[in-house]
N, C-alpha and C positions, 0 to 999 in steps of 0.2 A: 321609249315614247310613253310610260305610265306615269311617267311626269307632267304631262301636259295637263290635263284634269286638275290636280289637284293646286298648280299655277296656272291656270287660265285667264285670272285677274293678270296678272304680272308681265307676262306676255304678251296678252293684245296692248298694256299701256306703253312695254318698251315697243312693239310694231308702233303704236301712235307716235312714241317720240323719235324715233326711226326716219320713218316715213315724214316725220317736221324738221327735222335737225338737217337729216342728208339733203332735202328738197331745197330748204335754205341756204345752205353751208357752199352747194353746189351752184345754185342759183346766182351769187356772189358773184362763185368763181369764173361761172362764164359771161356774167353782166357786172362785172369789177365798174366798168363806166356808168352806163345806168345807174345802179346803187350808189356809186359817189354823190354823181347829181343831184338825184335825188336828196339822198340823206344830207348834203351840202347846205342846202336850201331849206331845210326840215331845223336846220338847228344854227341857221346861220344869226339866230339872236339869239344863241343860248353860249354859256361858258366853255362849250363844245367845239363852238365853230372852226376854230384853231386846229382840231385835233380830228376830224372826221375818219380821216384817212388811214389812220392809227387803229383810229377807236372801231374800226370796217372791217380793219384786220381780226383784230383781236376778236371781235363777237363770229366772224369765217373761221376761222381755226376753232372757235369752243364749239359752236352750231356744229362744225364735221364731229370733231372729237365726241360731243355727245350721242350723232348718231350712230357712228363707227361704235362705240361703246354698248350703245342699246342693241344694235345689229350682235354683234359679239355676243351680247347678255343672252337674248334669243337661242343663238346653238347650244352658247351654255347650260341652259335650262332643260331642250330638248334630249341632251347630253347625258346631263349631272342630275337634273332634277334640280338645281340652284345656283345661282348666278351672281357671284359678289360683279362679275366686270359689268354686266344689266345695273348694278345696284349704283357702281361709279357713273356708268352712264345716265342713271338718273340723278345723280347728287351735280355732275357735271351738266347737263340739260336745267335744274333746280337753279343754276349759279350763271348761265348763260340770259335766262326770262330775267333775273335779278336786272343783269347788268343791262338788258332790253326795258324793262320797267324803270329804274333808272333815266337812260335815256328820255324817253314819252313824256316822265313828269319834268326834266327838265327842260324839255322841248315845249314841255306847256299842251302836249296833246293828249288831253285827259283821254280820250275817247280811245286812242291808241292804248295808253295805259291798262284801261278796262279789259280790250282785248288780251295783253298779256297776260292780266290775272285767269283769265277762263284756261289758258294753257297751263299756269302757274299751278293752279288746282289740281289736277290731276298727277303731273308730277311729282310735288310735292307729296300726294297721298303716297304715288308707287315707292320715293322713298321708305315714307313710313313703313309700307308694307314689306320690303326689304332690308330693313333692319335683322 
């Protein structure tokens, strides 16, 4: 546990991407209908429309894997004192906001987008810092 101190940066950011990844990733899985709707409608004038369904999958499986990942990094850390699977978990969390960002701008919903980037930011930093 004399590890926790000197990452406590690194830790509470995988808890943040943890606690966003799994909440989403899970949220999907039990409102699969919902979120179709939803996103159906969200991109039914974009070059997306065709593929929603695909495209629902794929960002469900990155969102668990990222938090499953960050969750991982956490014991890691508490463990080892360092955490290359925290570190996947943020590089995979980094690659998921992408493919969400993505999405928003070509949905045309700037205001969405915006939002991403405020998650974007902090992850990408825990990267850095995980190098």
């Amino acid at each position: 546990m004399e590890h926790v101190l000197p990452n406590a940066t690194q830790i509470i950011l995988l808890i943040f991407l943890t606690i966003t990844f799994l909440q989403s990733g899970i949220d999907k899985v039990l409102d699969w209908k919902g979120n179709l709707g939803w996103l159906t409608d969200h991109f039914s004038k974009s070059p997306f429309k065709n593929s929603v369904s695909l495209l629902l999958g794929i960002v469900m499986v990155m969102e668990i894997i990222s938090g499953v990942l960050s969750a991982v990094g956490i014991v890691q850390f508490l463990v080892e004192g360092q955490s290359y699977i925290g570190f996947y978990g943020a590089v995979f969390a980094s690659l998921t906001l992408l493919m969400l960002l993505l999405g928003q701008r070509v949905a045309k919903d700037y205001v969405g987008a915006q939002t991403i980037v405020i998650y974007l930011i902090p992850t990408v930093f825990l990267v850095y810092l995980m190098q």
